[in-house]
N, C-alpha and C positions, 0 to 999 in steps of 0.2 A: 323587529318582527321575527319571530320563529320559521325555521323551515320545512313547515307542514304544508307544503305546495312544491309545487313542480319549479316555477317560474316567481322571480320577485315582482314586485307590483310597483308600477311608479305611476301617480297620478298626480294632477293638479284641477282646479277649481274655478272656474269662472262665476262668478257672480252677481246677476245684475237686480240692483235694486233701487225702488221708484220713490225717489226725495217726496218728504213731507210737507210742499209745497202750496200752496193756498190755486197758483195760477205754473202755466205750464212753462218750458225753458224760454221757448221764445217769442210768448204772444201772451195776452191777457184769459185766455182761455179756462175753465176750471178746470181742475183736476181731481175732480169727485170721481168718487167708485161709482160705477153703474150708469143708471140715465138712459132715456132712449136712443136708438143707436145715431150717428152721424149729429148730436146734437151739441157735443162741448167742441163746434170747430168753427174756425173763421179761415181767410184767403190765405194768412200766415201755414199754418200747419198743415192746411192744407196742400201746400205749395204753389197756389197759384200766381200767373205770371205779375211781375211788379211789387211786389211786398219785400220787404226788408226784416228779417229777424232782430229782433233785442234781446241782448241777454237780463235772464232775472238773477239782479243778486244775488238772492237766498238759494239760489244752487250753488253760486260759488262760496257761500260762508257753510252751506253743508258738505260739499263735496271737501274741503278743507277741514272743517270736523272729522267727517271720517278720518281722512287722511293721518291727522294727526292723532286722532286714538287708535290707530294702525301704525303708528309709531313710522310712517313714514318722511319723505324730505316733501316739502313744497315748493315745488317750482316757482320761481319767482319771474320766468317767462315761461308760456302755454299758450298756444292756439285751438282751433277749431280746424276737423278736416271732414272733406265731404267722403265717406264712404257707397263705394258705388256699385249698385245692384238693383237687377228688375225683381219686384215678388209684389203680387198685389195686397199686402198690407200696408208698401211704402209710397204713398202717393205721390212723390216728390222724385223717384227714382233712386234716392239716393237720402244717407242715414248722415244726419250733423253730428259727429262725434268727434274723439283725439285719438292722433296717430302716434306719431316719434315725439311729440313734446306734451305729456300727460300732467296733469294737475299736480298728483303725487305720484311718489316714488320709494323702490326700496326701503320700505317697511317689512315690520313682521307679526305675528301673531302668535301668540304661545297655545298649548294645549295639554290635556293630561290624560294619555289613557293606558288603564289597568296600572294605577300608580305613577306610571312614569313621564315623567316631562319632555316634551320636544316643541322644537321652533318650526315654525312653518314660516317662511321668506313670501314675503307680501310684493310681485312684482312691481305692480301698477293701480291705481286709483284713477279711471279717467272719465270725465262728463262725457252723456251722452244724451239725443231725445229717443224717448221712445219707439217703435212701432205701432200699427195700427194692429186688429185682432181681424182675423177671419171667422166666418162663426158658418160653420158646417151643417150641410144640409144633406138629412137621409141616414146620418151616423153621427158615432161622440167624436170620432178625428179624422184628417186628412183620408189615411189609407184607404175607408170605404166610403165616404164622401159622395153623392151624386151631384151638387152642387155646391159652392161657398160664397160667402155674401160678406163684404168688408166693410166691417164699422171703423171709423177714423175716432172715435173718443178718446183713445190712448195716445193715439198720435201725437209727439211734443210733448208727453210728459216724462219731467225731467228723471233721467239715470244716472247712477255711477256703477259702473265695473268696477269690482276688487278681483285681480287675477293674481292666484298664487304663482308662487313658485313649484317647480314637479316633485317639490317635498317629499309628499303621500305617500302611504307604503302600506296600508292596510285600508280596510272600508270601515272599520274604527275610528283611525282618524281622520279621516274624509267626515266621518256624522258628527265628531269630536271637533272640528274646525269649523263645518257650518254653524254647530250648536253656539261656540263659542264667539263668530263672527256675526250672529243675528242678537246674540246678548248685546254685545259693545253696541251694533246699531241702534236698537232701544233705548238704552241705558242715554246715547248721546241725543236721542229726540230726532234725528235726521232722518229716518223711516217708521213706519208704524209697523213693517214686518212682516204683513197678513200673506203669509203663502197663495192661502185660500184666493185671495184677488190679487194675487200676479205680484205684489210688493217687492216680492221677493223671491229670485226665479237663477237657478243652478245649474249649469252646465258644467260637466267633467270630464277633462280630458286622461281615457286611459289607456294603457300600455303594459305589457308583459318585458321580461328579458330573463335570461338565463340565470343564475345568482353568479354572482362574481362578475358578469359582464357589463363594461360599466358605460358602450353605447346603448343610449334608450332604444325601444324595441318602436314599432309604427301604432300609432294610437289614434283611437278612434274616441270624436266628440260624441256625449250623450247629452243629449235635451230633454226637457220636458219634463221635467224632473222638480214635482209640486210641493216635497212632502219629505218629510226625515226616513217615513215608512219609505217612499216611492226611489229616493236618493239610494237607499240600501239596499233594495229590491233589486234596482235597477245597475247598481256596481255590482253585486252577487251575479248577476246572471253574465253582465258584459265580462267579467274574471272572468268565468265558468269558458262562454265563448269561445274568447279568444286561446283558454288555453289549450281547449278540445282542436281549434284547427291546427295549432304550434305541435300540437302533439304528433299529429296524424302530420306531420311534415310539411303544411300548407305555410301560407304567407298571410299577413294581416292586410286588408284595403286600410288606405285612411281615408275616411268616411265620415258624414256626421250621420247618426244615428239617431234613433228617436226611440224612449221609455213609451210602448203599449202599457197600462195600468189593467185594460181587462184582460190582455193577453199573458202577460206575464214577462215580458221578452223587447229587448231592443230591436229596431226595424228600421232597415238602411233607410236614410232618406235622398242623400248625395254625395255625391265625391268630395272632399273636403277641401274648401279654396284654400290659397294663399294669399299671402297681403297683398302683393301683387294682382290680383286678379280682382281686385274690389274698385282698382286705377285711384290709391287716396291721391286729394291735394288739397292744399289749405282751401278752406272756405271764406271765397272770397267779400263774402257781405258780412261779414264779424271780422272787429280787428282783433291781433294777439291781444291778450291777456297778461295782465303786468299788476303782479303782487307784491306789495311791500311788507317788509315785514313788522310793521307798526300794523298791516292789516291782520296779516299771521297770529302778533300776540294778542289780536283781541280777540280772535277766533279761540287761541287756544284758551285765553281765562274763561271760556265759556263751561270746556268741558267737565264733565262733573265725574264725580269719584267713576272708576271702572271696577268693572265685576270682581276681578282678580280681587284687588287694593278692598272693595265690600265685607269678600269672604273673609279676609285675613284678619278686618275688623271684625267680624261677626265672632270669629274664633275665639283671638284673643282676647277683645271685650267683655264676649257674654261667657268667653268657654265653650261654645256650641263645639260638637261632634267637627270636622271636615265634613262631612257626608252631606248635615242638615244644613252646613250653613254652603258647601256647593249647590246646592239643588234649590235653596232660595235665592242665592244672587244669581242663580241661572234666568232666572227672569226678574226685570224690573218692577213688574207691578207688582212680583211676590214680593222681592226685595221692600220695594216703601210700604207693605200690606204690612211687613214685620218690624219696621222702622217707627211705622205708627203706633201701633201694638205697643210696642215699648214704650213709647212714649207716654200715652195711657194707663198705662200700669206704673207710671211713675220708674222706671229703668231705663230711660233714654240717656246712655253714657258718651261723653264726648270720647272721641278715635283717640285711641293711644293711653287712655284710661284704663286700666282696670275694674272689671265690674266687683261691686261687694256679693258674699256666696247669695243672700237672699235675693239678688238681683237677676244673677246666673239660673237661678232656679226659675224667677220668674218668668227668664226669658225662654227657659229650656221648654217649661210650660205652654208658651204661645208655640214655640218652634214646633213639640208635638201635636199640636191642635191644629196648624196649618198643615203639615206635610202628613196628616192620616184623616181626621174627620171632614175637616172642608176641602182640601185638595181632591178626595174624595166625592164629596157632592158635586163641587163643581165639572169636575171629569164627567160626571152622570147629566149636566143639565146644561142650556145656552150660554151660564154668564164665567165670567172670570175673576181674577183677583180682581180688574180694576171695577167689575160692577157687582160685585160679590153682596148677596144678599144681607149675610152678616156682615157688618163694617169690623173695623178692629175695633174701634170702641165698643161694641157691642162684644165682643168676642171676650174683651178683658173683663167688661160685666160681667162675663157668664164663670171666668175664672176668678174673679175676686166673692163671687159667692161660694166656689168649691171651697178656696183659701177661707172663709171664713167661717166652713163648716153647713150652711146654710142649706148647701143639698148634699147628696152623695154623687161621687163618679157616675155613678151606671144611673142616676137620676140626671146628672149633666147632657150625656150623650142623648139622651129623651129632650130634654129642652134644646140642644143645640140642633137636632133634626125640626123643631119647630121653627126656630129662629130662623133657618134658613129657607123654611117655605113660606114664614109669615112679615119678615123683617124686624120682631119684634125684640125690643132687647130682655137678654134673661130675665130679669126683674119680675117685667110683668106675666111672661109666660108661668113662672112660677107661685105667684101670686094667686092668676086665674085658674091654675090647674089644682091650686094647695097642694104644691111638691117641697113646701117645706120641709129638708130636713129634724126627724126627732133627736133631740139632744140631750132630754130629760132624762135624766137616769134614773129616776123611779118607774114610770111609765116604762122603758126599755127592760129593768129589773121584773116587772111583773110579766111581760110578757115570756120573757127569759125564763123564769118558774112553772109557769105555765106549760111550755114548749118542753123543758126536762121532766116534768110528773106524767106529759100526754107520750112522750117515747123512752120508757125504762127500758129499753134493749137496747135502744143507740146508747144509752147512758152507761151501761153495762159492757158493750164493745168500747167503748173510748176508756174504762176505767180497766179493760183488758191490754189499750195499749194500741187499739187500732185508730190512726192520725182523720182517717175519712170520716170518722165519727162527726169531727169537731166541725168539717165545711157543710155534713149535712143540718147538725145542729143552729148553724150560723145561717145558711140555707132557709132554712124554716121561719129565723125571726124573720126575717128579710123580706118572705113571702109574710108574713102576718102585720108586717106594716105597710106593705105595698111599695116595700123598696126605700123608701124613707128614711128609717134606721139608722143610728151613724154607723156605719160598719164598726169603727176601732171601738166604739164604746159595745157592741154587741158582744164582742170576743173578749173584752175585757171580764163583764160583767156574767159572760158564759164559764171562764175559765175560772169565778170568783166563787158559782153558786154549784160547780163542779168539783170543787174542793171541797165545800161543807156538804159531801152527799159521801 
């Protein structure tokens, strides 16, 4: 990081996100988004008196996922501890999660910004349940609040914390880490992600210090923090902060704080506990946890190629830019949108292969179709790569008719905004509209003739040597087929009847 600030910036990442489970950590419960309120609970999650938690498998084969595509160690003993605090979203008084013996361990995570590579040190991976939601009454949050009404539907469903290590050193790679840690989530299936419904929810811890001084300075947690926009927002201003008090000679509180979104501004909410102050102990109605590693490697043959190892293929394979093929394995659904694509257009190359150039070409062609025309529409409308109006089959119809001359470009782009509002594949949209391509080069000839006897002064500028002549010229056919025209045969056959004048 450059010394264009007063103070260096040391942060870290807390990250809690809600496994893609069918039923919740310790009860039969669903764990659907939404629902009316207090409806996905039973005595379990509840916590009422007499019931005994079970743990669900599939948290611990996902929490182990994670784990291991965060490259870190698995515990092969791990308990449960009751974390202890009053707040009325916890109905049980107290949060089942892990203290001193964490699922995973000592991983790390790579990132790249403005060129440059750095490792971010992955402290801990460790299961947790849920909390329940408070849902405000008289305002959108806490602060102005006239009353709060607690729904338990979240209650019990299953988390993992991924907490960095205090790596951080700009608000770059803070958005550079999350972006990157929400990929690998995807990519392995153990979250679906959704910011929007809580999936997946960022707290960051930050801090100032002198440059050169290499005790960390006092840091304050930020919450609430929904959104790559709101993550950014919200570190720009907590820097700003803290370094305005540092400045003026003051002292930092450590506090947890909380992201206002209408406000613009972090806003104390409490003095920041210690571990201590929560009173963990093991939880005595779950025993430890004891993983073998015959369970390990079956977890791990599950994982599937990571973003990183994707790009690298995309690269080398097809040839792709770095650019185009970061920004598609940046999400998974784009990733297999292009995967299929390929596949359909007949360039689906196994990893480690060389593409042939007609292939690279091929593929360059879907590549700029996704990341300009439909990355586009879809940005504008509800659906996404995985409900994308055009499929990829469809998409490589619409490119195997350019390829074979059948429309022109600026005729594509026309069909391709149908396709997307109709679902139809090119074919037909072309068919029904007769946006067939003219290819005839007699029919193109005569128009061509036509176009130079009706403007003898453009004919007369371009034979003086002025270049504009020639796009108004081409311009003209264009307009007299109604865009049709094969373009390369126009110019041809303009620069042919150009000569004999």
């Amino acid at each position: 990081m450059e010394r264009d600030f007063d103070f260096e910036i040391v942060m870290g990442l807390e990250v809690h996100v809600e496994l893609h489970t069918k039923s919740k950590i310790f009860c039969g419960c669903t764990t659907e988004f939404g629902g009316d309120q207090n409806t996905h609970v039973c005595p379990v999650c509840l916590g009422l008196p007499g019931v005994l938690p079970v743990l669900n498998k599939q948290v611990v084969d996902y929490a182990m996922k994670a784990g291991l595509a965060l490259n870190c160690e698995i515990a092969e003993f791990s308990k449960f501890d009751r974390k202890n605090y009053f707040y009325p979203d916890l109905p049980k008084a107290y949060q089942v999660s892990q203290y001193d013996l964490p699922i995973a361990k000592d991983g790390y995570l790579d990132i790249e910004v403005g060129g440059n590579p750095k490792r971010i040190g992955i402290t801990r991976v460790h299961m947790e349940e849920d909390a329940g939601k408070l849902v405000h009454g008289g305002a959108a949050n806490l602060a102005g609040a006239e009353y709060s009404m607690a729904d338990y539907n979240r209650t019990g469903v299953p988390l993992i914390e991924i907490v960095s290590e205090p790596d951080i050193r700009s608000i770059e790679e803070a958005v550079a880490y999350l972006e990157r840690l929400k990929a690998i989530l995807e990519y392995t299936e153990v979250s679906d992600c959704k910011m929007e419904q809580g999936s997946l929810r960022c707290d960051a811890n930050v801090s100032l210090r002198p440059w050169g001084q290499k005790e960390f300075g006092t840091k304050a947690e930020l919450k609430n923090m929904n959104s790559f926009k709101a993550l950014q927002r919200a570190l720009e201003y907590e820097v700003e902060r803290q370094a305005e008090i540092l400045r003026d000679g003051g002292k930092i509180l450590q506090e947890t704080r909380m992201w206002d979104e209408a406000k613009g501004m972090t806003i104390s909410l409490r003095s920041k506990e210690e571990a201590h102050d929560y009173r963990y102990f093991p939880e005595p109605d779950l025993v430890p946890l004891v993983i073998s590693r015959e369970w390990v490697d079956r977890v791990k043959a599950t994982l599937p190629e990571m973003p990183h190892v994707r790009k690298e293929r995309l690269v080398h394979t097809y040839g792709l830019p770095a650019y185009d093929a970061g920004i598609i394995t940046g999400s998974k659904a784009m990733a297999d949108y292009f995967d299929s694509a390929c596949k359909a257009f007949g360039v689906d190359t196994p990893s480690g292969v060389e593409a042939d150039d007609k292939a690279k070409e091929r593929a360059k062609q879907i590549s700029n179709y996704m990341m300009g025309e439909l990355t586009r529409l879809l940005n504008a409308s509800e659906f996404g790569y995985l409900n994308s109006p055009v499929t990829p089959e469809n998409l490589v119809g619409l490119l195997q008719l350019l390829e074979a001359g059948t429309i022109s470009t600026k005729i594509a782009k026309t069909v391709f905004e149908d396709m997307f509002a109709t679902g139809k594949p090119a074919k037909a949209i072309v068919e029904e509209k007769g946006l067939v391509q003219i290819s005839d080069e007699g029919a193109i000839a005569s128009i061509v003739r036509d176009i130079l006897t009706a403007n003898p002064s453009v004919v007369a500028d371009f034979k003086a040597g002025k270049e504009k002549a020639m796009g108004f010229l081409v311009g003209q056919a264009m307009k007299a087929t109604k865009g049709k025209a094969n373009p390369g045969l126009v110019n041809k056959l303009l620069k042919e009847e150009l000569e004999k004048l």
